[in-house]
VEXPANU-731394 format. One line per field, with one value per residue (C-alpha): residue number from 1; residue in one letter; x, y, z. Coordinates in steps of 0.5 Angstrom, whole numbers, plus 500, padded with zeros to 3 digits. Layout:
# residues N
pos <- (NUM,...);
code <- (A,...);
X <- (X,...);
Y <- (Y,...);
Z <- (Z,...);
//
This chain:
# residues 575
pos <- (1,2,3,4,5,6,7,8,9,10,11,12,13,14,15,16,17,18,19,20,21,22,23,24,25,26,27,28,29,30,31,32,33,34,35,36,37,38,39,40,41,42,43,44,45,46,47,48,49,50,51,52,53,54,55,56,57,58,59,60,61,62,63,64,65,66,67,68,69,70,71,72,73,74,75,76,77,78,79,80,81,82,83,84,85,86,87,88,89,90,91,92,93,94,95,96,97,98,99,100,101,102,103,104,105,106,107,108,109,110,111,112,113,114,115,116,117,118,119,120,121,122,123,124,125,126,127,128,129,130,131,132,133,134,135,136,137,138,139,140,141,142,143,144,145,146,147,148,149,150,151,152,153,154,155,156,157,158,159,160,161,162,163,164,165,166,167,168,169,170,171,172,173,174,175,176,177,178,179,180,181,182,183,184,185,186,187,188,189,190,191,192,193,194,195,196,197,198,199,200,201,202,203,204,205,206,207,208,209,210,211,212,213,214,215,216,217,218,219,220,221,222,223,224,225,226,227,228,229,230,231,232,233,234,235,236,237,238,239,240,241,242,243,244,245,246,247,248,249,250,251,252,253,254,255,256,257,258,259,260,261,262,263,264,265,266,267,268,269,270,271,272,273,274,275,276,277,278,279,280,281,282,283,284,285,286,287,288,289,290,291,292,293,294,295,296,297,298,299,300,301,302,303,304,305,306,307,308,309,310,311,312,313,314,315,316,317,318,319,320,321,322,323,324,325,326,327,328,329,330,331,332,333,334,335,336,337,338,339,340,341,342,343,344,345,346,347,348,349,350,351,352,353,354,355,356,357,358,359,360,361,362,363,364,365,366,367,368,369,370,371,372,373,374,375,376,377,378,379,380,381,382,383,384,385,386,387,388,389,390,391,392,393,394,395,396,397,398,399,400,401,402,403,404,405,406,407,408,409,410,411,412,413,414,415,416,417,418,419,420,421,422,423,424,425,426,427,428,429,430,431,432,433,434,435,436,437,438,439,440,441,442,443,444,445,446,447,448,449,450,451,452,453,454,455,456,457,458,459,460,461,462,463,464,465,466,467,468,469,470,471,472,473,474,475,476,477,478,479,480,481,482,483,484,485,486,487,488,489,490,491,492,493,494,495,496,497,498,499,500,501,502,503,504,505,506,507,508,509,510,511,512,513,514,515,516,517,518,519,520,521,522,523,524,525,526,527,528,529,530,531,532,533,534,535,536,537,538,539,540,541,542,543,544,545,546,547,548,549,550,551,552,553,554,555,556,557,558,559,560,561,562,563,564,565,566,567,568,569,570,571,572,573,574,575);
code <- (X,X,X,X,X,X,X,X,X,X,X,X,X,X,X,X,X,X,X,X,X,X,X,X,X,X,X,X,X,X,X,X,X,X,X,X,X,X,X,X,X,X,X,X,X,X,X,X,X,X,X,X,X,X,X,X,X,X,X,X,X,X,X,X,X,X,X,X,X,X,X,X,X,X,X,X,X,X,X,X,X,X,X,X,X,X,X,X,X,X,X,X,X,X,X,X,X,X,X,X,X,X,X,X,X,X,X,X,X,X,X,X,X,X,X,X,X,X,X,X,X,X,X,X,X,X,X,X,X,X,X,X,X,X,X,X,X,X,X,X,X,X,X,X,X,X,X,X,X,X,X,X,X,X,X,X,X,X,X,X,X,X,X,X,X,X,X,X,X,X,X,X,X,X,X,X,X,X,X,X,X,X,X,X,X,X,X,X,X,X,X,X,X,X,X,X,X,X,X,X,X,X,X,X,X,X,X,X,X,X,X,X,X,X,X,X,X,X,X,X,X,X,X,X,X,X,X,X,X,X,X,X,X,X,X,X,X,X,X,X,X,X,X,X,X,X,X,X,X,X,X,X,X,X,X,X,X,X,X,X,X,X,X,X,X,X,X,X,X,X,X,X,X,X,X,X,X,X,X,X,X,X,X,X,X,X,X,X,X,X,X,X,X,X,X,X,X,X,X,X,X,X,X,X,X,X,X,X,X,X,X,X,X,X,X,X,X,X,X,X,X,X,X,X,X,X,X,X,X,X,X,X,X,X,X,X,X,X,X,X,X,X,X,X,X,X,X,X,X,X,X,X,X,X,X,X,X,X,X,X,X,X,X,X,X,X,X,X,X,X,X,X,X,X,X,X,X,X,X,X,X,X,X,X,X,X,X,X,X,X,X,X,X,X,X,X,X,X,X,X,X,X,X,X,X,X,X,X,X,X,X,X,X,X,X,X,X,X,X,X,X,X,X,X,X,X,X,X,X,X,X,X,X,X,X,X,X,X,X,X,X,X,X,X,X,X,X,X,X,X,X,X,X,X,X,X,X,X,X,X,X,X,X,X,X,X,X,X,X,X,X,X,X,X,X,X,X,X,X,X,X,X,X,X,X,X,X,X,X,X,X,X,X,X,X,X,X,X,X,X,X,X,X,X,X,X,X,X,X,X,X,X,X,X,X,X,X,X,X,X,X,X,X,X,X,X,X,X,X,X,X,X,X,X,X,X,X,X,X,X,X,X,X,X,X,X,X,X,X,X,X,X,X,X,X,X,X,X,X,X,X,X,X,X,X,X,X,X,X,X,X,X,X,X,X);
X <- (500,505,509,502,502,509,509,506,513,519,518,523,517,517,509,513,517,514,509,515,518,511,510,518,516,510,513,516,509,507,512,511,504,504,510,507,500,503,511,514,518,519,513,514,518,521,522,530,536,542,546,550,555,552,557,554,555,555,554,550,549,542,543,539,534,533,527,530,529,533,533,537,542,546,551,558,563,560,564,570,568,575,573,577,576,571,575,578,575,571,563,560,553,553,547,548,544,544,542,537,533,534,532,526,524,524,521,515,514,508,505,500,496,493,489,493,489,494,496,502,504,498,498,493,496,492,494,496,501,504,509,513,518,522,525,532,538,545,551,557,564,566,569,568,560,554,553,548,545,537,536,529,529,523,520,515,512,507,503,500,497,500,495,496,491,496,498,498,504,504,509,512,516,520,523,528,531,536,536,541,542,548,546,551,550,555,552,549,546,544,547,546,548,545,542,544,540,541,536,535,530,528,523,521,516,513,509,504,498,497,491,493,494,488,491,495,503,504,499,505,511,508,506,514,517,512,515,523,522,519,526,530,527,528,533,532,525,528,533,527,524,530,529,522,523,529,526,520,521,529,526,520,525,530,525,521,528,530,524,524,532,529,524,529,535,529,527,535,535,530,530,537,541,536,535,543,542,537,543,548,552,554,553,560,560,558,561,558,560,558,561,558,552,552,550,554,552,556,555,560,568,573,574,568,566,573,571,579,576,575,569,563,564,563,558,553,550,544,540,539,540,544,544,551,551,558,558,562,556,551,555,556,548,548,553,550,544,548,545,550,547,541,535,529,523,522,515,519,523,518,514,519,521,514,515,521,518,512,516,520,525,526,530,526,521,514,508,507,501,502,499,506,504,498,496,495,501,508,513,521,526,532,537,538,541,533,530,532,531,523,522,527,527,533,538,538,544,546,547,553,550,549,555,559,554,548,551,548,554,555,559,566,566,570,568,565,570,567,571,567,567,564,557,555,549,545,541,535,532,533,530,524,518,517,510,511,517,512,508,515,517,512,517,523,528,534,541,545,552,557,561,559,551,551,554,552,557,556,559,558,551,547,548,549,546,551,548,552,546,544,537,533,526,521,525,530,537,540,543,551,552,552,553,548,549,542,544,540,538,535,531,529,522,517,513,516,522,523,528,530,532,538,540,541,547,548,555,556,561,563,570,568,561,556,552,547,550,547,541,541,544,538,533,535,536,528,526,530,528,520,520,525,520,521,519,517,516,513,520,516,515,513,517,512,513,511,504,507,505,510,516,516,522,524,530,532,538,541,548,553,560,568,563,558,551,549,541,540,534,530,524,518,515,508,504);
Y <- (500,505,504,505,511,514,511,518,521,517,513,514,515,520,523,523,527,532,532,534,539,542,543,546,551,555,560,563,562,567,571,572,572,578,582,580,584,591,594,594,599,606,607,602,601,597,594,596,592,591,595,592,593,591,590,592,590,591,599,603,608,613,614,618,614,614,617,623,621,619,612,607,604,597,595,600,603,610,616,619,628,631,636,639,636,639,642,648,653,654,654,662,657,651,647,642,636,632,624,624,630,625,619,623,626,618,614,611,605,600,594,589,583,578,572,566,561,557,550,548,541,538,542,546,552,556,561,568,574,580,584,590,594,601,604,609,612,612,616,614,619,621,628,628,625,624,617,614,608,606,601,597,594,589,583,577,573,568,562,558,549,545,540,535,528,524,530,537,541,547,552,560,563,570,572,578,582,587,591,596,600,605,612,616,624,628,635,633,626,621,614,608,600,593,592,587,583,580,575,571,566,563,558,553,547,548,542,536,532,525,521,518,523,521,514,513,513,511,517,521,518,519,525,527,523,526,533,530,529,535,538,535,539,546,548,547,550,556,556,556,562,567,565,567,574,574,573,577,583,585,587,590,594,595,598,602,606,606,609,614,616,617,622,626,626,629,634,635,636,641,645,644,648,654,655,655,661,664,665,667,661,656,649,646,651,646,642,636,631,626,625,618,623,629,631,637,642,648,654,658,659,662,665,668,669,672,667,667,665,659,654,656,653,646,642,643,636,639,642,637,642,648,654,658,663,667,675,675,671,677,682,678,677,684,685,682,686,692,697,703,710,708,712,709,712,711,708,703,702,699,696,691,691,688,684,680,679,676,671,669,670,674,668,662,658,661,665,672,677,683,686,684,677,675,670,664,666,661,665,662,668,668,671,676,681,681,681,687,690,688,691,697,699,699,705,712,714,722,725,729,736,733,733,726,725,729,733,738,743,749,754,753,746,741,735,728,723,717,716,715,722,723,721,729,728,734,738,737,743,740,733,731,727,720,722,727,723,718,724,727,721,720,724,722,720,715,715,710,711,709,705,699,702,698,692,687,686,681,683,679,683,682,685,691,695,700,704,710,714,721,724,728,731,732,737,740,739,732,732,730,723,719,714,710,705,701,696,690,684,677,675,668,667,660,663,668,671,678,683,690,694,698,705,708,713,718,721,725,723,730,733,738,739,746,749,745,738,736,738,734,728,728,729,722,719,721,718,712,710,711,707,701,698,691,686,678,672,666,661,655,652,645,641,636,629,624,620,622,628,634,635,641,645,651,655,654,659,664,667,671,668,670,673,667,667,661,659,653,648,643,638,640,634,634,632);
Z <- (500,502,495,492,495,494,487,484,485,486,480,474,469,465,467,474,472,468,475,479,473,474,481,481,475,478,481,475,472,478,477,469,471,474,470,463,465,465,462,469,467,469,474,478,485,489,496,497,497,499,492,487,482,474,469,463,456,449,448,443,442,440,432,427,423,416,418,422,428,435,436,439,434,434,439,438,442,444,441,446,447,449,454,460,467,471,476,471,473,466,466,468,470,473,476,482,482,489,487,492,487,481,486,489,481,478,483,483,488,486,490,486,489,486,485,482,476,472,469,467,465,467,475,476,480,486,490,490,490,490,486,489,485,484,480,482,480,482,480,477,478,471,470,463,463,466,468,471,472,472,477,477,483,486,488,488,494,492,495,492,491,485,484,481,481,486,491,492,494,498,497,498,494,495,489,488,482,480,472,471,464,464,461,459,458,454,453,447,446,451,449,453,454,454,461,466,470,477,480,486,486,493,493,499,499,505,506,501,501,497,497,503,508,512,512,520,519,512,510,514,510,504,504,506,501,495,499,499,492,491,494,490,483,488,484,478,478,482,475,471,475,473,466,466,469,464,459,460,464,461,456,457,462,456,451,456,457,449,448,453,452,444,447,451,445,440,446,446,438,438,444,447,442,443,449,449,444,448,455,448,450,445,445,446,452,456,460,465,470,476,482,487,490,485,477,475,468,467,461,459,458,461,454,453,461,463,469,473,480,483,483,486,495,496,496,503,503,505,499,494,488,488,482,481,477,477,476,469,466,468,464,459,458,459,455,449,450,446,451,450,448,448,449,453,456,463,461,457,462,467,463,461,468,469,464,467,473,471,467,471,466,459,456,456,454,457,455,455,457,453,447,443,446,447,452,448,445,447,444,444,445,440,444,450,445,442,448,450,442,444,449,449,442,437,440,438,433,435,429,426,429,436,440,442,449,451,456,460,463,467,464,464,465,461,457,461,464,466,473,478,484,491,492,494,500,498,503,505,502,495,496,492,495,492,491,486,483,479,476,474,470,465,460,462,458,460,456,457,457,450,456,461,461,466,471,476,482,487,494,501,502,496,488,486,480,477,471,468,464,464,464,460,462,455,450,455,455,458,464,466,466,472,476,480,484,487,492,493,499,499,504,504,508,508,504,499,497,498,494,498,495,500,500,493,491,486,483,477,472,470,472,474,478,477,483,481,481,487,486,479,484,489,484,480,487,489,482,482,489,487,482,486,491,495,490,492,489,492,495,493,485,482,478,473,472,468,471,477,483,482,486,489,491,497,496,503,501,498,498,494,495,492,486,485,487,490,490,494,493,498,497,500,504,503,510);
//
């Protein structure tokens, strides 16, 4: 009786055999299962494991198509960009992005749970299951590139009855896996590498049932020789378990970031090179780089910034990202703005002010509320230098019967020279109230001068605006030129933002200075100052992700330091 009732799986038959196969085989069935109902990658998670290193093989590169698009061509050795190191002090703009801001911006975590149906090999297999994954980034140092790796990670734990007509065999399986595609940015392009799978079934039987359990002592040693013999095919069931999830969820993990990196490269081709154009930098400018925690992007030589001090301070670990912009780049959009002898109205002059603070910036891609833009209007600015010719106008040109510069001198003085003098404090029988400043400012007109019209300094307490203009009321003659220096401080609250602006000063740039040029200064400073209110925006904005809740970020700091402005960011964690 006993032989009968172990027969089923101690026998050498083939039908043995395959019921054996079957029952070892189900938990890859499960897994696959639950993989081939939806692509697995990228919006989904993962329960964290313990890290390890992929070695990744067969590079490719993103290629262009006969069609004209981006796409992922056959395996090829990735082309080499000589680039400076990093630690040269070349770029006039570079952005810091910490790996927790690059982790928190791409993960998505996942649970599922279902029931489980299925036959294999003629063993009915009933139970359920849960699948849990995660997609993450982790960087790589490279002072040359950008270099990350996308790692999926995840697992599936079942529990399930393989029912077979002589025993049923009860069992649990926990089964993790580890993808991992090499991404590669050079400034340019996005080149990737065949990914790496690392798998580790774990299988256990916990226990069987045959056609006699009931049966006292023989029904006992049946059922555990039938769980002994299923025991002996555990490793070989555990094999078939990572092909399964080999062959199933590599690929789709493969194709889903193939896709995604071909969409990134087009948005690369087609708006990359204008936004750089936009900023007036050029597209071999650009230098990028990682360390173990952080991703670097700079903008900007030192050939055509004049950058000759050192890189921003080093890393807090606390922002998870950090803007620097060095003092050098800002005169040079200026620069770019050819400003010098221009004739703006003041009306203009705010205008375009409001303009900018409404758009956040003048020099990318947004949407414009003025007549010239209408609201359903998305207008790409060309350059920095065309901005300024948009809202400015183009400069006015003196003819040959005006003199060189519109000066206004007393008699007996002697031509303009623009070395700065001493700020003259005026009496206070000359100051002009700021109420009546505005009314005065509707027909004024502001010349900038033909040499440094104007300049950013960056100092330990905030920024200073120079300007070197003269000032002319309706048809009266121009003023002498002065020089006009508007101090600026940030201060940083939960909620907002707030530009203040500090105390203004004036100096005339003439040689030789009339009775009436501290009256000329007091009643530009009472004009600068009316028209140069504190100024805020909100502290916090969102950054969209796909099918994903937006991350919203905080500046949490904000300081100027061996001329660079540094801007720090930190997520904000929704309650």
């Amino acid at each position: 009786m006993l032989r009968r009732l172990i027969s089923p799986f101690a026998g050498s038959g083939a039908a043995s055999r395959r019921m054996l196969l079957a029952v070892g085989v189900f938990a890859a069935s499960r897994v696959t299962a639950s993989c081939s109902a939806e692509p697995i990658f990228p919006w989904r998670g993962s329960t964290p494991l313990s890290p390890v290193r992929v070695r990744l093989d067969g590079p490719s590169r993103a290629s262009e198509t006969d069609h004209g698009q981006l796409g992922l061509g056959s395996p090829a050795l990735p082309q080499r960009v000589r680039r400076p190191a990093w630690g040269a002090p070349t770029a006039g703009i570079e952005l810091t992005i910490h790996e927790r801001f690059l982790d928190h911006w791409l993960r998505v975590e996942s649970q599922e749970t279902g029931p489980v149906r299925d036959c294999i090999l003629g063993a009915e297999v009933l139970g359920c299951q849960s699948t849990e994954s995660r997609l993450s980034v982790d960087l790589l140092p490279d002072p040359m590139n950008a270099r990350m790796e996308l790692q999926l990670r995840g697992r599936t734990r079942n529990q399930t009855e393989n029912r077979t007509p002589q025993a049923v065999i009860l069992s649990t399986g926990e089964h993790h896996f580890l993808l991992s595609k090499l991404v590669r940015f050079d400034g340019t392009v996005l080149t990737t590498r065949s990914p790496a799978a690392f798998l580790f079934p774990h299988q256990v039987n916990r226990g069987a049932v045959t056609s006699g359990s009931l049966v006292p002592v023989l029904g006992r040693m049946a059922d555990q020789m039938a769980l002994s013999v299923a025991e002996q095919r555990r490793p070989a069931a555990e094999r078939v378990t990572a092909d399964r999830i080999t062959r199933q969820i590599v690929p789709q993990f493969n194709q889903s970031v193939d896709q995604r990196l071909t969409e990134l490269n087009l948005k690369l081709k087609e708006g990359w090179p204008r936004w750089l154009t936009a900023l007036g930098i050029e597209p071999a400018e650009t230098r990028v780089a990682t360390t173990q925690t952080t991703l670097q992007v700079g903008w900007g030589s030192s050939e055509t910034t004049g950058l000759t001090s050192p890189r921003p301070p080093e890393w807090k670990p606390a922002p998870v990202a950090r803007l620097a912009i060095h003092a050098s780049m800002i005169n040079r959009w200026i620069d770019q703005g050819k400003l010098e002898g221009r004739h703006v109205s003041w009306q203009s002059l705010e205008g375009w002010r409001d303009q900018w603070l409404l758009g956040a910036s003048s020099t990318v891609h947004q949407q414009r509320t003025s007549k010239l833009f209408p609201p359903t209007c998305r207008e790409f600015v060309q350059t920095v230098a065309t901005d300024w010719t948009e809202q400015l106008g183009q400069p006015t040109v003196l003819g040959t019967e005006a003199p060189a510069l519109p000066l206004l001198l007393p008699p007996g003085s002697q031509p303009l020279s623009e070395e700065r003098a001493p700020v003259r404090e005026p009496a206070q029988s000359h100051r002009i109230e700021p109420e009546h400043s505005r009314e005065l400012a509707t027909d004024i007109t502001i010349i900038l001068a033909d040499r440094e019209p104007l300049r950013v300094e960056f100092h330990p307490d905030g920024i200073t605006l120079i300007i070197r203009a003269a000032f002319q009321v309706g048809m009266a003659p121009p003023t002498d030129f002065h020089r006009i220096e508007i101090p600026y401080r940030v201060k940083l609250t939960s909620t907002r933002v707030e530009i203040i602006p500090g105390p203004i000063q004036v100096a005339s740039l003439a040689t030789t200075t009339g009775p009436w040029s501290g009256v000329a200064c007091e009643a530009i400073r009472s004009q600068i100052v009316a028209h140069c209110p504190l100024e805020s925006f909100p502290a916090q904005f969102s950054i969209p992700r796909a099918d994903a809740t937006p991350i919203k970020l905080q500046m949490s700091h904000w300081q100027v330091a061996e001329e660079w402005l540094l801007v720090d960011e930190t997520i904000v964690v929704e309650e």
